[in-house]
N, C-alpha and C positions, 0 to 999 in steps of 0.2 A: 313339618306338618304331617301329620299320619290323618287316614280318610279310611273308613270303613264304610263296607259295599256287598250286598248280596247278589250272587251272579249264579248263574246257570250255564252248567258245561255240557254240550253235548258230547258223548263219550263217540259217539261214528266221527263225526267231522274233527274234535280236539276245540269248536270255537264256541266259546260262551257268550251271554249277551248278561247286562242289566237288569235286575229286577229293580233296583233301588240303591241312592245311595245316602239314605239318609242314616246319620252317623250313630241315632239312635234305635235303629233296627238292629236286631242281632237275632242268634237259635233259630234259622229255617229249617222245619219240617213240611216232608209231604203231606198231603192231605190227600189218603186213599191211592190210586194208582192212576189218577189222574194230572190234572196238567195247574193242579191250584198247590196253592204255599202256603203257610202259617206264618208269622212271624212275633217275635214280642216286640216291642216300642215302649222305650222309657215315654213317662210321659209326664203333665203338669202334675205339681204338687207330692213327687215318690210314687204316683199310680203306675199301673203299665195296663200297655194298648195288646189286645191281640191281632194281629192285621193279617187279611186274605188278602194273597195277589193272585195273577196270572203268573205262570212259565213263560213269558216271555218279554222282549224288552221294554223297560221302565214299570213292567209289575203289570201292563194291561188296569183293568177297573179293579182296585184294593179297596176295603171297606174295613169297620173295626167290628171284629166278632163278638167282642168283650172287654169290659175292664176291670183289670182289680185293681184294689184301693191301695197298695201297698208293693215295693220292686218286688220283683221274682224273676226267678230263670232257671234253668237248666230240664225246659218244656220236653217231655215226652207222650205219646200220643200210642192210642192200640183201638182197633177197631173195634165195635159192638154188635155191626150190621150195618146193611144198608143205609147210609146218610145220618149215622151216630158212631161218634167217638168218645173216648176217654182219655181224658190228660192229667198230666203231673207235673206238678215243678216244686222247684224248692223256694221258700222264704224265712224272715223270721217269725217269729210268734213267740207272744207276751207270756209271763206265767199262766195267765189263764184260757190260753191255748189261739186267741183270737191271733189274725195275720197283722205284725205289725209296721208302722211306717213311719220312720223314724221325722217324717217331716210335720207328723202329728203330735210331736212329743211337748210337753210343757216344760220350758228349760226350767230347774229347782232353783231356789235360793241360795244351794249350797253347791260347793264342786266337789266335795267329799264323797268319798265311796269308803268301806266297812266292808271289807272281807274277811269270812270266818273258814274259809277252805278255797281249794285249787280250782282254777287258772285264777290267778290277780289280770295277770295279763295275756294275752296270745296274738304271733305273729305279730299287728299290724296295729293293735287295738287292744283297750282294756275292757275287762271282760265285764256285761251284766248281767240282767237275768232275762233276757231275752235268749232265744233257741232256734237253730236252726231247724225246721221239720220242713213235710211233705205232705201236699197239698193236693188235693185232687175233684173231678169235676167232671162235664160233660159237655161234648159239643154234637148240637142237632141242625140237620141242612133242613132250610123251609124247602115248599114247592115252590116253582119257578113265578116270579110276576110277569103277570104280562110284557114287560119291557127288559126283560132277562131273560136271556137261555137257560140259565142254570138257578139253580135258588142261594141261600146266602146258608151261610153257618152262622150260629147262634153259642153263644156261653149257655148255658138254660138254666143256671142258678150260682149263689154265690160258691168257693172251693170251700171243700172242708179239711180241714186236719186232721192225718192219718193218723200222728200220734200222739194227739191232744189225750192230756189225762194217763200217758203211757211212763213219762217220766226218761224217755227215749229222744235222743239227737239224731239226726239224721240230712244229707249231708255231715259227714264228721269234719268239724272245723282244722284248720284253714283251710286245706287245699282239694275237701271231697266237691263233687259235683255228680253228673249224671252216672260217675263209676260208683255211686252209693247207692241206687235203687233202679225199677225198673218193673211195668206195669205191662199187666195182659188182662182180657178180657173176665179171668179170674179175682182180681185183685192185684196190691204190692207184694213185693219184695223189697229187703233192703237191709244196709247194713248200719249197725251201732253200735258205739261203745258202752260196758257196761256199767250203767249208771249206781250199783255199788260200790266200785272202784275210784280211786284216785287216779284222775286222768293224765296228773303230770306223773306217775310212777308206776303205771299200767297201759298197755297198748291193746289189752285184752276188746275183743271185738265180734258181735256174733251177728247173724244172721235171719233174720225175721221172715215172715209172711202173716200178711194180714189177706183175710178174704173178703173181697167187696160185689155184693149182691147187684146193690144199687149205689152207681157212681154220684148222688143225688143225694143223698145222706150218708149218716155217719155207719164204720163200719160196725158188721152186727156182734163179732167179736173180739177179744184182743188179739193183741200180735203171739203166732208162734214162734216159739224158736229151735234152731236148731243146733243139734249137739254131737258134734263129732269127735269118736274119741280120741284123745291126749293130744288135741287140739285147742290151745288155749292163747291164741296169739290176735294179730290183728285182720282182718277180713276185708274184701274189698271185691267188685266184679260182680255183683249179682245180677244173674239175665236170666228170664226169662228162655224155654224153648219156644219158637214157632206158634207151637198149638198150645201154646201155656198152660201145659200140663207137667212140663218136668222144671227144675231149675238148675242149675250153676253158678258157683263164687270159688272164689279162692280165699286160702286159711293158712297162718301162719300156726308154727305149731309151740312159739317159746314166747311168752305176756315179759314184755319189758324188753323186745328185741327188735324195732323198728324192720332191721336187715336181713331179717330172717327169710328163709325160704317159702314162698306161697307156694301151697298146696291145691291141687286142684280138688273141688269138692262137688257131686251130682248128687242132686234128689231127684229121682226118678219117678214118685209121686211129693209134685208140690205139696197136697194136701196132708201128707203124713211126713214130717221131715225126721222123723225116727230113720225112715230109710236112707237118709245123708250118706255119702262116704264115699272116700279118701280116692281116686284117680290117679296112677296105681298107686293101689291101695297099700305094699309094702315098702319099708323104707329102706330095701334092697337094691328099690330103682335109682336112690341118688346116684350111683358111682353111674350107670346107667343116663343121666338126664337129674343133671343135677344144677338145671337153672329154675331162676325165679320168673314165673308170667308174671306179667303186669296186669294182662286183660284177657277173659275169656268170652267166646259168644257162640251163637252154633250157628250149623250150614244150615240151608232153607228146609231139610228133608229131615233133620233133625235126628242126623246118621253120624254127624262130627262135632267135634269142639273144636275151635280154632285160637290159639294163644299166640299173643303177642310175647315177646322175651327179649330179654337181652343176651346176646350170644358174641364172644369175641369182640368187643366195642363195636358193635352192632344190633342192630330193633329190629330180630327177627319174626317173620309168622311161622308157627307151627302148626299141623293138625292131627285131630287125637283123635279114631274114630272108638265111637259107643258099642264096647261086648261085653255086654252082662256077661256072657258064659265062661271069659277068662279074662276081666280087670287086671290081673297082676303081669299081664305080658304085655301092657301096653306104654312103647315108648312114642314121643310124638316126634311124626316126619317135619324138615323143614317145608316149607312150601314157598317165601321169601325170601331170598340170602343175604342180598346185598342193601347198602343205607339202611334207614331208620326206619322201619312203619311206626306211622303215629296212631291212625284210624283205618279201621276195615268195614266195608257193610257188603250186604250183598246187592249184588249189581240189579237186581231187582226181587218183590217179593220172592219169586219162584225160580231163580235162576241159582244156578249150582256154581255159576262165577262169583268172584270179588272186585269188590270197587273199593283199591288201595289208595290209598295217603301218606307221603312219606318225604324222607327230605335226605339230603344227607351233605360231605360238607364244600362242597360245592354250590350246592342246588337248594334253594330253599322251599320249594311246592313242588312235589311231583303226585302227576294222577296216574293212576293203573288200573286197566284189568287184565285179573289176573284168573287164567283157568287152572282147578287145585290137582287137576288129572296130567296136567303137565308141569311137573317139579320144576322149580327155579326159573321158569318161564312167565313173561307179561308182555302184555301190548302196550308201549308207554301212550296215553290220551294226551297229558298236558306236561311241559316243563317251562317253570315260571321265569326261568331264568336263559334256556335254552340252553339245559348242560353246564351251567355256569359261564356259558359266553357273554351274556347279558352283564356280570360281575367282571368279564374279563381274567376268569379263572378257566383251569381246565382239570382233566383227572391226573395230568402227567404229574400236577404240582403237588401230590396226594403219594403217599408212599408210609410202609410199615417194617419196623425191626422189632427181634426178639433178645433178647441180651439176660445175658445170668441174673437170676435177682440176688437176695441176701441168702436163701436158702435153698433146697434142691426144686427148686422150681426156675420157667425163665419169664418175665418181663414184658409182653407188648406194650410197642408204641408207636401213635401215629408221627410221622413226619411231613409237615406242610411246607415249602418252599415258596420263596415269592415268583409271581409270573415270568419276572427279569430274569430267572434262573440261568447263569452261568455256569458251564462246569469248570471250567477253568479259575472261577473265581473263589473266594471263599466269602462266609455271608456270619454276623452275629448271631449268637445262641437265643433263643427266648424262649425257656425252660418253663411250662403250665403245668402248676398240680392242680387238680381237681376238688373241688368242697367232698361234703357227704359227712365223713370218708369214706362212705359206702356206697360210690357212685362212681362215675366211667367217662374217659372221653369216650365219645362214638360219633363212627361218620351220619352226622345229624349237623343240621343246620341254627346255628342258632343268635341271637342278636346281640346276647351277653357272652363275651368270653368266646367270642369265635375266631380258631384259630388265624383265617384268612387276612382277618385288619392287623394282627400282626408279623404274618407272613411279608404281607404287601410293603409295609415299611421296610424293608430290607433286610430282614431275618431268618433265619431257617427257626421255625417252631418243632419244638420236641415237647407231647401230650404223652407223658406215659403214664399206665393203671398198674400203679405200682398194689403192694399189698392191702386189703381191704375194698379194691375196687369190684364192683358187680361187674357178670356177665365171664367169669372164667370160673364159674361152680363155688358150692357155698363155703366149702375149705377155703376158699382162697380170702373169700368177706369175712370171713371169721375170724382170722390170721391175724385181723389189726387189733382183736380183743388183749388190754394192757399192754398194748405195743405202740402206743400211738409215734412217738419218735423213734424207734426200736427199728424194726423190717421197713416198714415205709422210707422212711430216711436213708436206711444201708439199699432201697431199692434203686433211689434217688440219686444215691454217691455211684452205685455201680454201673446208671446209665450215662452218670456224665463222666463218667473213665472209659467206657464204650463208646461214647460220642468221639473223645478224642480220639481214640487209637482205632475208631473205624472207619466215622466218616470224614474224609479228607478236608471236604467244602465246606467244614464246620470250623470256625473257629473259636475256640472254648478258654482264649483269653479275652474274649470280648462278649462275654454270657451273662445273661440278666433271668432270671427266675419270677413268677409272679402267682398268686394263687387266692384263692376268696375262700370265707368258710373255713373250712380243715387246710384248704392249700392256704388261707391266712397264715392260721396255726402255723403251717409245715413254716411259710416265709419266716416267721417270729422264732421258731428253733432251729432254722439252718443259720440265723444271723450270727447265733453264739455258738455253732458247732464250725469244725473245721470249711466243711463247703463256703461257709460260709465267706472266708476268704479266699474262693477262689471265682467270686461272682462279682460283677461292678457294680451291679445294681438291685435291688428288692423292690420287689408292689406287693403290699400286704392289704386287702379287701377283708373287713369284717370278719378279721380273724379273732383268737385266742392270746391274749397275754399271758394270761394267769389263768393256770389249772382250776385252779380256789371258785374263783369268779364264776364259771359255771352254775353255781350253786343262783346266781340271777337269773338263768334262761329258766323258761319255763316248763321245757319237756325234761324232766331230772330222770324221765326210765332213761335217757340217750346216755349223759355221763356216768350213768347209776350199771349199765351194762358195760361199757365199752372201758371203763376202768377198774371194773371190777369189784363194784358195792359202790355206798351209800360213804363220803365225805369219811365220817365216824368208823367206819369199817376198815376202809381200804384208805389209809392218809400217804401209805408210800407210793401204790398206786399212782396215784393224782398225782403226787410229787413228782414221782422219777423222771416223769416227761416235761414238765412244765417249764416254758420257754421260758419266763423271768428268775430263773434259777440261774440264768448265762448269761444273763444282761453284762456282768464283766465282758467279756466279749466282744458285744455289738461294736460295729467298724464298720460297715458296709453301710453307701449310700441307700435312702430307705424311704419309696412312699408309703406314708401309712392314709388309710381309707376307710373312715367308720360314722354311720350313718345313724341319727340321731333315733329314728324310731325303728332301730332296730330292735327289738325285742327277745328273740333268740341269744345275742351275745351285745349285751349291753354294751352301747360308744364309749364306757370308763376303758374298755380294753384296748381300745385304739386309742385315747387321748395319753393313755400310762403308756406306752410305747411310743410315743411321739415325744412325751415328758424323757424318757429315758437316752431315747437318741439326741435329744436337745443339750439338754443335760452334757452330755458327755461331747459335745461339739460334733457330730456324724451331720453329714450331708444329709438332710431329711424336710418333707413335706407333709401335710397333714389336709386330708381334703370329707370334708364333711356336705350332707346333705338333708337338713332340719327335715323334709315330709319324706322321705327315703325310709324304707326296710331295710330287711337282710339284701334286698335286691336295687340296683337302680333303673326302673321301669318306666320314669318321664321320659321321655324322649330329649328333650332339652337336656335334661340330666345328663342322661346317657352320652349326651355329643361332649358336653363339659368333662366327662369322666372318663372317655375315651381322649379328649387335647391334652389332658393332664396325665395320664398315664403314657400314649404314646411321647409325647415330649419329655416323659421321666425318662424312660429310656432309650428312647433315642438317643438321648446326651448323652448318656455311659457306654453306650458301644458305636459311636465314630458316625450317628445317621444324623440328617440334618432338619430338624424341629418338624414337628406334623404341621404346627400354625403358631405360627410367631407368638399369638394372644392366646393364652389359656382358659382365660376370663376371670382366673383366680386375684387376689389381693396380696399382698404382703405386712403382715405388720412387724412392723421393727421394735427392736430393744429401744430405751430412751436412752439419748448421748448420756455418759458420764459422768458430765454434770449435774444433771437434771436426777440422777438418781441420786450423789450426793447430798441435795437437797432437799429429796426425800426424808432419806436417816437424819436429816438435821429437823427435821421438821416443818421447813418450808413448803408451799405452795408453787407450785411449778404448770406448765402450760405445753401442751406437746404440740408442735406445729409441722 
């Protein structure tokens, strides 16, 4: 059972108290610098509630400031003045720009849909003519009633639509939210993709500013944009300074390259985005600071930028401060080292500290403040887990090697041990690639794919970022370009010959591998390459059978870059890697895992690799999930998908079951007979 709850941490004492736990609240915001909340509330019929509480326990007297007619979220708020605010969030909206609610819809006569261009489908869901946009509004506090202290906030009209009539998305579908826009007492900002472009063969993505007078009506003009030169990639991070006068995003610089390098990019007058440009500005600085930020925002004083990154399989913060006078000398300092930061703000409007968020892979919540004048230092407020004691984890279990890779470079990777840790003993392999392939283990906590539940079964886990992983500079994500079994694989074979001949307590005849995504892929071409028999076992999640098949997902700029053109172009390309080219091969016991609405890498990839192991008589199981994605996000799901995976491998390297019941079924072949009867024609009865 999961339970969501909004809570208030006092950052002196470390103790938080209840506001609420009602499972339909979510997005609290301050309101002002005082001691009241916002919140949204699903509510009857697709509306949502806005609701005022108190800072303190059970929410104090809460009341609803507004409704709209239609879900929405990812609420931000900027002040106006005294006892008037302006808010934003994101929903959908119909072609003709109104907010819409899908529980208003008139189901058709037909279930037919007619598509004449790109997405048919995305992510989770097929596509219609509905849009994600940005909405916006105004909130006013009355005077006090006599039986109040304070007075109440008010919605004070319906939202409008920023970019009604613009022909512009925003949130960019799936996975944008609040890191797509961002409001000040000026007007939006925000980012989009370019709506002349084909979205499945273009990443191209630019940067807007709308200027809004009166939060109350519509804006008086259109959106500008901004143009920064021989930056034509995808864009993300737009903030706001302080005094919403200057701005901030990040810009990739190559259209059709997901994994590209974000660029930092300031406008120093929001109003004229002519003045955009590049932070540092020469592309001198990569060898120099040659990571990608995820997120930018500024100090209170609006002196610094501060980025998030990935550095060394790790979420670090950086900070960058503001000189006009020499831009091209600016590298940015760490100021975070260690785990994941996920979220930073400042610890209040006017304070020069930060109020961190972070996790890493012990620890799943940690809070900090953090002073930026003293590097690599913080004050820890809260830990969810108590260091991992609460998990029965600690850091000792946590260790890293670097090992030769396939080329003149070497190899990080994390090594996880179970809490039992013996040195005297030796423990099974459980070998994790990583999806993307342009993604990272990193000490970050997470609920899918985290190392510790397979530690804990009795394993030593080995997570290395091998070629193409983020967070060791952009040569090295680049590396996987028409290499996809090539370097990654020889990175793969070089660490489990390092494993054996270095660490002792390993033993690598009892080694099982597993991977989702790209690490799918990787499981489905180690099965027909040499490694492949030297592993007892495979877990293959939502991988790649066939090169070809890609041609069904529906972002084609990913395989259209990463192999080196378009199908037609590049046929050897696609070919040279493509795991069903060694299906001779396959031997190796083998869960296969493919999830019905996955849309990214259609479940035919998984059912044909399950077909092919059957086929050929290999040990093999096949575990499907009909409302599942690329991800398994139920909870129930999840517990199902973790008994069936630790129980796969458990059996092949000497451990004894997670839980006897998997929940799974079995269907059998028909006796012999019965299929005889078949071919003859008869009628038969399976009991």
């Amino acid at each position: 059972m999961t339970t969501s709850e909004i809570k208030v941490l006092d950052i002196n004492t470390g103790q938080s108290c209840t506001i609420t736990k009602d499972e339909k609240a979510s997005e609290p915001n301050w309101l002002g610098d005082g001691k009241e909340i916002i919140w949204l509330k699903s509510h009857d019929k697709g509306t949502t509630q806005m609701v005022v509480g108190e800072a303190e326990e059970d929410g104090g007297r809460f009341y609803v400031a507004g409704t709209i007619e239609a879900p929405i979220a990812n609420l931000k708020l900027t002040s106006l003045g005294i006892g008037s605010l302006a808010i934003a969030v994101s929903g959908q909206a119909k072609p003709d720009g109104s907010i819409h609610n899908p529980e208003n819809v008139t189901k058709p006569h037909s279930s037919g849909r007619l598509y004449k261009s790109l997405f048919v489908r995305y992510s989770t869901k097929l596509s219609d003519q509905n849009r994600n946009a940005i909405f916006y509004g105004s909130l006013r506090k009355s005077a006090a009633h006599i039986t109040e202290s304070t007075g109440r906030w008010r919605l004070t009209a319906d939202l409008t639509n920023a970019l009604a009539g613009t022909g512009l998305e925003s949130p960019i579908p799936p996975f944008g939210g609040k890191d797509h826009f961002d409001i000040s007492d000026k007007g939006l900002i925000f980012v989009a993709k370019d709506p002349s472009l084909n979205p499945a063969t273009s990443t191209k993505t630019d940067f807007y500013f709308i200027r809004i007078s009166n939060f109350t009506s519509i804006p008086s003009s259109m959106p500008q944009r901004a143009v920064v030169k021989s930056l034509r990639g995808a864009s993300t991070s737009p903030v706001f300074s302080p005094d919403g006068k200057q701005a901030a995003f990040l810009q990739m610089k190559i259209d059709g390259y997901e994994s590209d390098r974000y660029r930092i990019i300031l406008a120093p007058d929001v109003s004229d985005l002519s003045t955009a440009v590049e932070l540092p500005a020469a592309e001198k600085h990569a060898s120099a600071w040659s990571l990608s930020p995820s997120s930018v925002f500024w100090s209170t004083d609006c002196s610094y930028l501060y980025l998030q990154a990935e550095d060394t399989g790790r979420g670090r913060l950086f900070r960058l401060p503001i000189f006009f006078s020499g831009p091209d000398s600016l590298i940015p300092e760490i100021i975070v080292k260690n785990g994941y930061v996920s979220d930073v703000q400042p610890a209040s409007s006017y304070s020069s500290q930060l109020f961190v968020s972070s996790t890493s892979l012990i620890d799943n919540s940690l809070y900090s403040i953090v002073d930026p004048s003293m590097v690599n230092e913080s004050r820890l407020i809260s830990s969810n887990s108590r260091n991992g004691l609460a998990f029965g984890l600690s850091e000792d279990q946590v260790s890293e090697i670097w090992y030769p890779g396939a080329g003149e470079y070497k190899v990080h990777a994390w090594v996880f041990r179970p809490s039992t840790y013996d040195k005297n003993e030796t423990y099974p392999l459980a070998l994790l690639i990583h999806g993307g392939p342009q993604g990272a283990w990193s000490d970050s906590w997470s609920t899918r794919w985290n190392p510790a539940v397979f530690a804990e079964q009795g394993c030593v886990v080995v997570a290395p970022n091998v070629t193409g992983s983020t967070s060791y500079g952009q040569e090295f994500v680049n590396g996987i370009k028409k290499q996809w079994g090539g370097r990654p694989y020889e990175d793969i074979v070089q660490g489990f010959d390092y494993i054996k001949q270095n660490l002792s307590y390993i033993d690598t005849d009892r080694a099982v591998a597993l991977g989702a995504s790209y690490g799918g892929y990787m499981m489905n071409y180690i099965q027909g390459q040499p490694l492949g028999r030297k592993l007892k076992a495979l877990v293959t999640h939502d991988g790649v059978f066939s090169m070809i098949n890609q041609l069904s997902s529906e972002e084609q700029y990913f395989p259209n870059h990463d192999l080196g053109g378009p199908l037609w172009e590049a046929r050897s390309d696609w070919e040279k890697w493509d795991p069903s080219r060694f299906v001779g091969n396959w031997g190796t016991p083998h869960l296969i895992i493919h999830n019905d609405r996955d849309y990214r890498l259609a479940n035919t990839e998984g059912l044909a690799a399950f077909n092919v192991l059957q086929e050929r008589g290999v040990d093999s199981q096949y575990l499907t999930f009909p409302d599942e994605n690329h991800f398994v996000l139920n909870p129930e799901n999840s517990l199902m998908w973790h008994t069936v995976v630790l129980n796969w491998i458990n059996k092949y390297v000497g451990l004894p079951p997670y839980k006897q019941d998997d929940g799974g079924y079995e269907v059998k072949s028909l006796p012999q007979k019965q299929l005889e009867d078949l071919k003859l024609g008869k009628k038969s009865i399976v009991t």
